[in-house]
C-alpha positions as CSV (number, residue, x, y, z in Angstrom):
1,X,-82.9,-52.2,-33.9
2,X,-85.8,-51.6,-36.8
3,X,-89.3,-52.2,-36.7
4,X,-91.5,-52.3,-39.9
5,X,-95.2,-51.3,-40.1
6,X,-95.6,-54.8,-41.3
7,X,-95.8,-56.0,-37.4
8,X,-98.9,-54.0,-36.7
9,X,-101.1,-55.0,-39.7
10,X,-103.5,-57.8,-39.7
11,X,-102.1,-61.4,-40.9
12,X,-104.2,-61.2,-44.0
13,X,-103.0,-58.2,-45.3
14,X,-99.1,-58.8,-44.7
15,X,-99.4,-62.3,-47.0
16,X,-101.5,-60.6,-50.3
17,X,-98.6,-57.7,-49.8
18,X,-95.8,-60.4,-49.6
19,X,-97.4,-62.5,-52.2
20,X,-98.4,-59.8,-54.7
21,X,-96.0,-59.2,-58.1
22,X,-94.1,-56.3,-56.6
23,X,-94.3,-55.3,-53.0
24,X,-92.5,-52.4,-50.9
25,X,-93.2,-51.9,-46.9
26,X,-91.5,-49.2,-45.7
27,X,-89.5,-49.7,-41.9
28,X,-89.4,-47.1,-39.2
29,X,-85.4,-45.2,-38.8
30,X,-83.6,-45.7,-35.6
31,X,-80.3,-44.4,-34.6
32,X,-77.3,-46.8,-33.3
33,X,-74.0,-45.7,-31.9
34,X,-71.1,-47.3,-33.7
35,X,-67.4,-46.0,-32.2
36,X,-67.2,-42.5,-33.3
37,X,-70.8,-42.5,-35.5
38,X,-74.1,-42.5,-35.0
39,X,-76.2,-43.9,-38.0
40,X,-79.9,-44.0,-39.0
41,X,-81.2,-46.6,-41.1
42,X,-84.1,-46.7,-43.1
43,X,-85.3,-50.5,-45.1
44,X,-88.2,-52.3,-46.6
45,X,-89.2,-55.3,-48.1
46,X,-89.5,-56.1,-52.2
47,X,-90.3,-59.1,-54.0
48,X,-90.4,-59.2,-57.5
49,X,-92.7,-62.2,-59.4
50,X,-91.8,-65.3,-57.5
51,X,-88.5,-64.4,-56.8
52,X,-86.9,-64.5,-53.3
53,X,-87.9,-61.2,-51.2
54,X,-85.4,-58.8,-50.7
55,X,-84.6,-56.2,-47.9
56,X,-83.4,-53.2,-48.6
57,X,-81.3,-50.9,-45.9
58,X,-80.6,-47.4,-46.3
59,X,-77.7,-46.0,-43.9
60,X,-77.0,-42.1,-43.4
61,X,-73.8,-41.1,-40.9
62,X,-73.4,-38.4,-38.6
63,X,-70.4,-37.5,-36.8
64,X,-71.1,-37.8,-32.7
65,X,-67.4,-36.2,-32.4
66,X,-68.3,-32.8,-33.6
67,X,-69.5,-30.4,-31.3
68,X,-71.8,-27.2,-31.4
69,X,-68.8,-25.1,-30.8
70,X,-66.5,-27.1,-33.3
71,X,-69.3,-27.3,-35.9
72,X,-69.5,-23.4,-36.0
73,X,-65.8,-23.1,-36.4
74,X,-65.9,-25.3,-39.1
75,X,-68.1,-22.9,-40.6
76,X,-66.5,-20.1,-39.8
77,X,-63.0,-21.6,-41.4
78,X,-64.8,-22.5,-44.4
79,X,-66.9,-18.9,-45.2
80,X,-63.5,-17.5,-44.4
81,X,-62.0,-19.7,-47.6
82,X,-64.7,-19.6,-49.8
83,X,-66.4,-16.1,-49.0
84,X,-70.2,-18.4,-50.4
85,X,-73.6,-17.5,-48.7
86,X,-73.5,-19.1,-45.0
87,X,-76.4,-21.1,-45.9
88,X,-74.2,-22.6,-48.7
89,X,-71.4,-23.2,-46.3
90,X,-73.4,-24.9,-43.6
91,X,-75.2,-27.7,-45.9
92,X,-72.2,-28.5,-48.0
93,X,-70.4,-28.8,-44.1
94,X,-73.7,-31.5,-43.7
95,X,-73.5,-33.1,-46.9
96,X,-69.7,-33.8,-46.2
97,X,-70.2,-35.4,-43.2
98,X,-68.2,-32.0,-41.5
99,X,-65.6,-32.9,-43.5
100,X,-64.0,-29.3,-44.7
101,X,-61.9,-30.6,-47.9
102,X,-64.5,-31.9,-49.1
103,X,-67.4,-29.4,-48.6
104,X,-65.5,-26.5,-49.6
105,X,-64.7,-28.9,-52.9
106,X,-69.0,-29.6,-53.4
107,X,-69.2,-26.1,-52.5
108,X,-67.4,-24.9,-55.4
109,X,-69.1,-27.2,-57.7
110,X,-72.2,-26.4,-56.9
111,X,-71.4,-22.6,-56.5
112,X,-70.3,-22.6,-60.5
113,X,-73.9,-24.5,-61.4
114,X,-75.8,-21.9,-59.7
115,X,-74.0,-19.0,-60.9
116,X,-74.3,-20.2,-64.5
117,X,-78.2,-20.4,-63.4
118,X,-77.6,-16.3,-62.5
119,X,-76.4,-15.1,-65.5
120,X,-79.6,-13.9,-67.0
121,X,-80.4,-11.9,-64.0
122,X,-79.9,-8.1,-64.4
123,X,-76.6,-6.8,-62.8
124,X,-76.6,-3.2,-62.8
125,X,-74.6,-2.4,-59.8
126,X,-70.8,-3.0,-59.5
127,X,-67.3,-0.9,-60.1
128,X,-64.9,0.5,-62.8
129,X,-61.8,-0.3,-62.3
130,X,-59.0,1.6,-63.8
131,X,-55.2,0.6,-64.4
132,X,-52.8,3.2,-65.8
133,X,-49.0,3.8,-66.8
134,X,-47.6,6.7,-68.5
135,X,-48.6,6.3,-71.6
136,X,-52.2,4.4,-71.4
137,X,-55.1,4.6,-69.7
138,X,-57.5,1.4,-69.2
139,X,-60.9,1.1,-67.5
140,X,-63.5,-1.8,-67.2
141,X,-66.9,-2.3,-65.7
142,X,-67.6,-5.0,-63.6
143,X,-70.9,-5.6,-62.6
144,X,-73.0,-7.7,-60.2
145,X,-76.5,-7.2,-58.7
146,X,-76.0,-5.2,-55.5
147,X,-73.7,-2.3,-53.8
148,X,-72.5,-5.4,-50.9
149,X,-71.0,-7.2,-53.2
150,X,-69.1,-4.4,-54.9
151,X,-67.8,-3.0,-51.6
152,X,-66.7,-7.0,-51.3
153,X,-62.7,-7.2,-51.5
154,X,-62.8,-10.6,-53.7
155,X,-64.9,-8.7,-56.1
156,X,-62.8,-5.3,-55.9
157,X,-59.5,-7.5,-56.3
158,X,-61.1,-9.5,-59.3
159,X,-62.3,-6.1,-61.1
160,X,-58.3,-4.6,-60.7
161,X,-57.3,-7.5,-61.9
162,X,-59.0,-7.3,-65.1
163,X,-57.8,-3.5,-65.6
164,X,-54.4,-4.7,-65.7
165,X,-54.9,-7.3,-68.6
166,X,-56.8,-4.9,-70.5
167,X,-54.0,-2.2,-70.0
168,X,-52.0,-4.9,-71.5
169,X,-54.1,-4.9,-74.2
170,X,-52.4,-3.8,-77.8
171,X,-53.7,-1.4,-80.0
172,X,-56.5,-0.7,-77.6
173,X,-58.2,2.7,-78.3
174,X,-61.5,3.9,-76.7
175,X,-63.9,1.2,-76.9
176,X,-62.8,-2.5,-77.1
177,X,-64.3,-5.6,-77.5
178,X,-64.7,-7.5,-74.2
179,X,-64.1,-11.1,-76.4
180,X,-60.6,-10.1,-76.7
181,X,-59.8,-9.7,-73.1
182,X,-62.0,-12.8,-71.9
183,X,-59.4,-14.8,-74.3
184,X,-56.4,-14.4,-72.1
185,X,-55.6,-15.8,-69.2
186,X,-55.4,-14.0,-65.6
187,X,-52.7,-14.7,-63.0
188,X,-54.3,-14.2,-59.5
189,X,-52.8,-14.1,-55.9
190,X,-55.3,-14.0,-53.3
191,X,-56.1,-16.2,-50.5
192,X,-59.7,-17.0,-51.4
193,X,-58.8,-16.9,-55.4
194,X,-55.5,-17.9,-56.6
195,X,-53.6,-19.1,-59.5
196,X,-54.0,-19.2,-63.2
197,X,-57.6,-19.3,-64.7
198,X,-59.1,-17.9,-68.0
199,X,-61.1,-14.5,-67.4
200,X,-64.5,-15.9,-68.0
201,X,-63.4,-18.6,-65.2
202,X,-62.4,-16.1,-62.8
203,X,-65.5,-14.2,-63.3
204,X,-67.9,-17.6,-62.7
205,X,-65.5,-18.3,-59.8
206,X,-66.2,-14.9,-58.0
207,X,-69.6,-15.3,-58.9
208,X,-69.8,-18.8,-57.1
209,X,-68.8,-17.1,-54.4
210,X,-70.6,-13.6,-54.4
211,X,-73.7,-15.6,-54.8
212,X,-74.9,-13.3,-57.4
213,X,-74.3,-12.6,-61.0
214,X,-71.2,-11.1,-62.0
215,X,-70.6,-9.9,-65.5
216,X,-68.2,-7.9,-67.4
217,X,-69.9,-5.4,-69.3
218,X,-67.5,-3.0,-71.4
219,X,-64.2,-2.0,-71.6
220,X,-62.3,1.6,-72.8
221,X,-58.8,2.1,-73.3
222,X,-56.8,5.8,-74.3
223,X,-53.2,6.7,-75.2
224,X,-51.4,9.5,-74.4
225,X,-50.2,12.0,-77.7
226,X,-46.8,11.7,-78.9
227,X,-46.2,15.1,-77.2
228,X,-48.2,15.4,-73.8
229,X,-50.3,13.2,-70.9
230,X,-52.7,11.3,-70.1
231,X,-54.8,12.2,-67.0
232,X,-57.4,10.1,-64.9
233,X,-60.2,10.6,-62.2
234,X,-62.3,8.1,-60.4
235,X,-65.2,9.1,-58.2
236,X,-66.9,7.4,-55.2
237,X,-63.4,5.3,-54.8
238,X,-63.6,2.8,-51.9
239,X,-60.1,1.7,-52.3
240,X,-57.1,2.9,-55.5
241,X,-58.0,2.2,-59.2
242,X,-61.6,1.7,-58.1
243,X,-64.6,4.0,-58.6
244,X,-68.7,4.2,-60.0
245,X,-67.3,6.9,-62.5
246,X,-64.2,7.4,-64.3
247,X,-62.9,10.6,-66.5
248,X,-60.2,9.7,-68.9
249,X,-58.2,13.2,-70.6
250,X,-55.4,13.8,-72.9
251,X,-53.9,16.8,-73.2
252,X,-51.5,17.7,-76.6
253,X,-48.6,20.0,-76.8
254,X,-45.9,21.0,-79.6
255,X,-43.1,21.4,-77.3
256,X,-41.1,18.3,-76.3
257,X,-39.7,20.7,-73.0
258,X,-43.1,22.0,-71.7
259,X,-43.0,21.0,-68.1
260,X,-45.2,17.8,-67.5
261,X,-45.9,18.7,-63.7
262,X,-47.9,21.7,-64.9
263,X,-49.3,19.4,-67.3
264,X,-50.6,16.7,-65.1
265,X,-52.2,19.6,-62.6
266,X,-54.3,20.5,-65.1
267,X,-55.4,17.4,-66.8
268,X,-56.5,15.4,-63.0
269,X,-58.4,18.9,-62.6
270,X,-59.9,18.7,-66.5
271,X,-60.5,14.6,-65.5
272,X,-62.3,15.2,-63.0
273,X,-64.4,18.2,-64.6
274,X,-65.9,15.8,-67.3
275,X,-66.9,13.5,-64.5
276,X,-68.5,16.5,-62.7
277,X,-69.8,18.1,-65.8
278,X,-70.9,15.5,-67.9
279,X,-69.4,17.0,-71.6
280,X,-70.9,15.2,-74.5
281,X,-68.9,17.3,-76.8
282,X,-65.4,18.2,-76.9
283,X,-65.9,22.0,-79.5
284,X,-68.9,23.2,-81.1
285,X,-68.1,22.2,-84.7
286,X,-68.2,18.3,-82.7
287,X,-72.1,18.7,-82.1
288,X,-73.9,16.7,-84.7
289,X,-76.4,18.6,-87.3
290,X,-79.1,16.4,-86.2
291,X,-78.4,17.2,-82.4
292,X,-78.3,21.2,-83.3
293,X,-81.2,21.2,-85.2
294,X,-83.2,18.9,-82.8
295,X,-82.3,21.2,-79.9
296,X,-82.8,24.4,-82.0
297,X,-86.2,23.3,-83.0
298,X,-87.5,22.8,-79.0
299,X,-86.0,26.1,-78.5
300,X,-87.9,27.7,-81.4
301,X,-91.2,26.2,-79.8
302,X,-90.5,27.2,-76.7
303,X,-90.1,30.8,-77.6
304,X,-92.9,30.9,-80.0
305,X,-95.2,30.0,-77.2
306,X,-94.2,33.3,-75.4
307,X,-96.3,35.2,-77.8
308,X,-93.3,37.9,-79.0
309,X,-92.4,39.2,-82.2
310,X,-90.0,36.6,-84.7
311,X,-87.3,39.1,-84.5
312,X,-87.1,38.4,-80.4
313,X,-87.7,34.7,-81.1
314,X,-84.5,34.1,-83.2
315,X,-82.9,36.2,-80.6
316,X,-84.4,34.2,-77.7
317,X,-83.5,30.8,-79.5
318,X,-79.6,31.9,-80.2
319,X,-79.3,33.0,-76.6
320,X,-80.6,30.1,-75.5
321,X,-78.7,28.0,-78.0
322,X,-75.2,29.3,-76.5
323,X,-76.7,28.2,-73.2
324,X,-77.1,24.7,-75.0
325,X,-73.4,24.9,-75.5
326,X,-72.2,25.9,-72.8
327,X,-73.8,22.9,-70.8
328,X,-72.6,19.7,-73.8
329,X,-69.5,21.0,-74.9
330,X,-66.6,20.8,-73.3
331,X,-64.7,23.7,-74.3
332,X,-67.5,26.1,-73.5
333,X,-68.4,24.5,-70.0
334,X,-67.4,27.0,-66.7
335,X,-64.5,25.2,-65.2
336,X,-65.5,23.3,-62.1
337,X,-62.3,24.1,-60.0
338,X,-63.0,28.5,-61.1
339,X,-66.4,29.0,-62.4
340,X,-64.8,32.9,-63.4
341,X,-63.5,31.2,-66.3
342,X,-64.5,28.5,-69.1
343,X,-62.4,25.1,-70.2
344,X,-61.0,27.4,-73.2
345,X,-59.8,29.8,-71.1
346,X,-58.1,27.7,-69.1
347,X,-56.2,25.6,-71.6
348,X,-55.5,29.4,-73.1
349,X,-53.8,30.9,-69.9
350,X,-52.2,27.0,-69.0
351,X,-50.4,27.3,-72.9
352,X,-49.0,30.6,-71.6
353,X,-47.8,29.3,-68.7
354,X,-45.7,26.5,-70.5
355,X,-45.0,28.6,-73.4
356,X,-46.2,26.0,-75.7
357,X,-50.0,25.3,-77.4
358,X,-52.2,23.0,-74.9
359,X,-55.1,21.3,-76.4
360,X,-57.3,18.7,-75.2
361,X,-56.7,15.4,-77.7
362,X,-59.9,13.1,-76.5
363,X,-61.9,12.6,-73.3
364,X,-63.6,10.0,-71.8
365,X,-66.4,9.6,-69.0
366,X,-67.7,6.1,-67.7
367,X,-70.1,5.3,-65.0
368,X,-70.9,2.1,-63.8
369,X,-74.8,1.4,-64.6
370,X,-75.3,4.2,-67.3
371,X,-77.9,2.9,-69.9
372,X,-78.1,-0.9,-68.2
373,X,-81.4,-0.8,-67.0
374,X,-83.1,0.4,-70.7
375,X,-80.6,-1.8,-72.1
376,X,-82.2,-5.0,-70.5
377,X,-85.4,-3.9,-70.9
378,X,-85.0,-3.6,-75.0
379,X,-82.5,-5.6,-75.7
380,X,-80.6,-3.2,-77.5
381,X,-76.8,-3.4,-78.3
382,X,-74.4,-1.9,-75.6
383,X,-74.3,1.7,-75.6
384,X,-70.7,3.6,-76.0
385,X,-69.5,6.1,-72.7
386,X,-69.3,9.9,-73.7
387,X,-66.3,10.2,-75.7
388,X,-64.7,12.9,-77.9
């Protein structure tokens, strides 16, 4: 039954509203019991000019079948499909009259609006994810906005995903443009996120569902030499081919015979030296002038101000200049796994051992996050990972 507000005004006022060129009064909601639904209705009145009036009747359904207990299992089933915010999931559930199909199918539309509304938020936190064979090397960064969503499994599987394709990748040789890899297409096989679906799709998709923004930043590939290997280390690694830092190192030889086991001892060790030691230069002769005479100009003003003769100075600056070394280049850095001995010694005793020449060919160090946050805040282009 509905009642208006019209009933409980005086007589006078209900005709000048009836009778006036446009009229609305509004009617109180009740709830009936049909079968299986219970609806509320809402109505009012309207009259246009001299027209007939008109009444207008409003109808929202509500299932009476659906229990507490089923509701929250209908809830359940669809965060379980759809991994979105519960929040999300319970008002698409509403909206869809508790109708799964089509909640989880308004879900997912309005999950890819909102993400797209995400995008310009900062995403510093996330994962590299690194794929490998025996000849190439490929890691990506995947970011989003916190450390929950990177430990998620839809987000890790995503981020592996995109490793492969880029190891894939032809030509690919340290840094590579992230257009070329969001041009292909992804083949995915997991329950929540399946089948085929361009990269940037994927990556809205996952975001949809992470409630966050989700962005892939950068990319790096390496090959291994001719003669030699390729060797790879990922730190903080929640699960394989996933890590906050990666340390990418080739290692060259002249002899086609020298044993590869030997070879690949050493380069995980030298892989995950450059991860721990943070290299920005693979010799000496690599460090720029402009770097050397930067650094050799604070150490000239630092030893000025101890008051000592010019002859200590210079002697104080070079001293303190192989100390410079020894931290940025490679070569000169005290080996992590035996601090008795430096990188050069090592690759000196190692060539010994296989009776061939071991050098170190390139190296690579990534970590998830490095630069983003002075990035954003200048807007300047992306910075490259220490590479030689």
């Amino acid at each position: 039954m509905v009642f208006y507000r019209g009933v409980k005004r005086p007589i006078a006022i209900i005709y000048r509203s009836l009778n006036s060129s446009i009229c609305c009064g509004h009617g109180y909601s009740t709830l009936t019991r049909y079968g299986n639904s219970i609806a509320e209705y809402g109505g009012y009145f309207h009259k246009h000019g001299n027209g007939p009036r008109t009444f207008a009747v409003s109808i929202r359904r509500y299932s009476a079948e659906i229990s507490s207990s089923e509701q929250m299992n209908l809830i359940k089933l669809l965060r379980e499909r759809t991994s979105a915010p519960i929040k999300e999931v319970k008002a698409a559930l509403v909206t869809s009259n508790w109708d799964i199909e089509a909640a989880q199918k308004d879900l997912r539309k309005r999950g890819i609006v909102l993400a797209s509304k995400k995008s310009s938020r900062t995403a510093a936190e996330g994962l590299l994810a690194l794929a490998q064979n025996e000849r190439n090397a490929a890691v990506i960064e995947l970011n989003c906005e916190t450390d929950f969503v990177a430990r998620n499994e839809i987000f890790q599987y995503l981020a592996l995903s995109l490793a492969k394709l880029a190891l894939l990748l032809e030509g690919s040789q340290q840094s590579f443009a992230i257009g070329h890899l969001e041009e292909l297409k992804l083949n995915l096989d997991h329950p929540k996120l399946s089948g085929e679906k361009s990269v940037q799709n994927a990556i809205t998709e996952v975001a949809a569902m992470m409630g966050e923004n989700v962005k892939l930043r950068r990319g790096f590939a390496m090959s291994a030499p001719s003669l030699g290997v390729i060797s790879t280390y990922l730190h903080t690694s929640p699960q394989p081919g996933v890590g906050r830092i990666a340390g990418i190192l080739s290692l060259e030889v002249e002899d086609k015979n020298v044993s590869q086991d030997a070879l690949q001892r050493v380069g995980s060790e030298l892989a995950m030296h450059v991860v721990a030691a943070k290299p920005l230069f693979l010799t000496k002769e690599d460090v720029s002038s402009d770097a050397l005479s930067n650094e050799r100009e604070i150490l000239k003003s630092q030893a000025e101000s101890s008051g000592k003769p010019q002859i200590a100075i210079e002697k104080m600056v070079e001293g303190r200049l192989r100390k410079y070394f020894e931290e940025v280049v490679l070569m000169e850095q005290k080996f992590i796994v035996n601090d008795t001995m430096n990188v050069k010694t090592l690759l000196s005793n190692l060539s010994k051992d296989v009776g061939s020449p071991v050098k170190i060919g390139s190296f690579l160090r990534v970590e998830v996050g490095e630069g983003l946050q002075g990035l954003e805040a200048s807007n300047e282009s992306e910075p490259l990972a220490n590479a030689a």
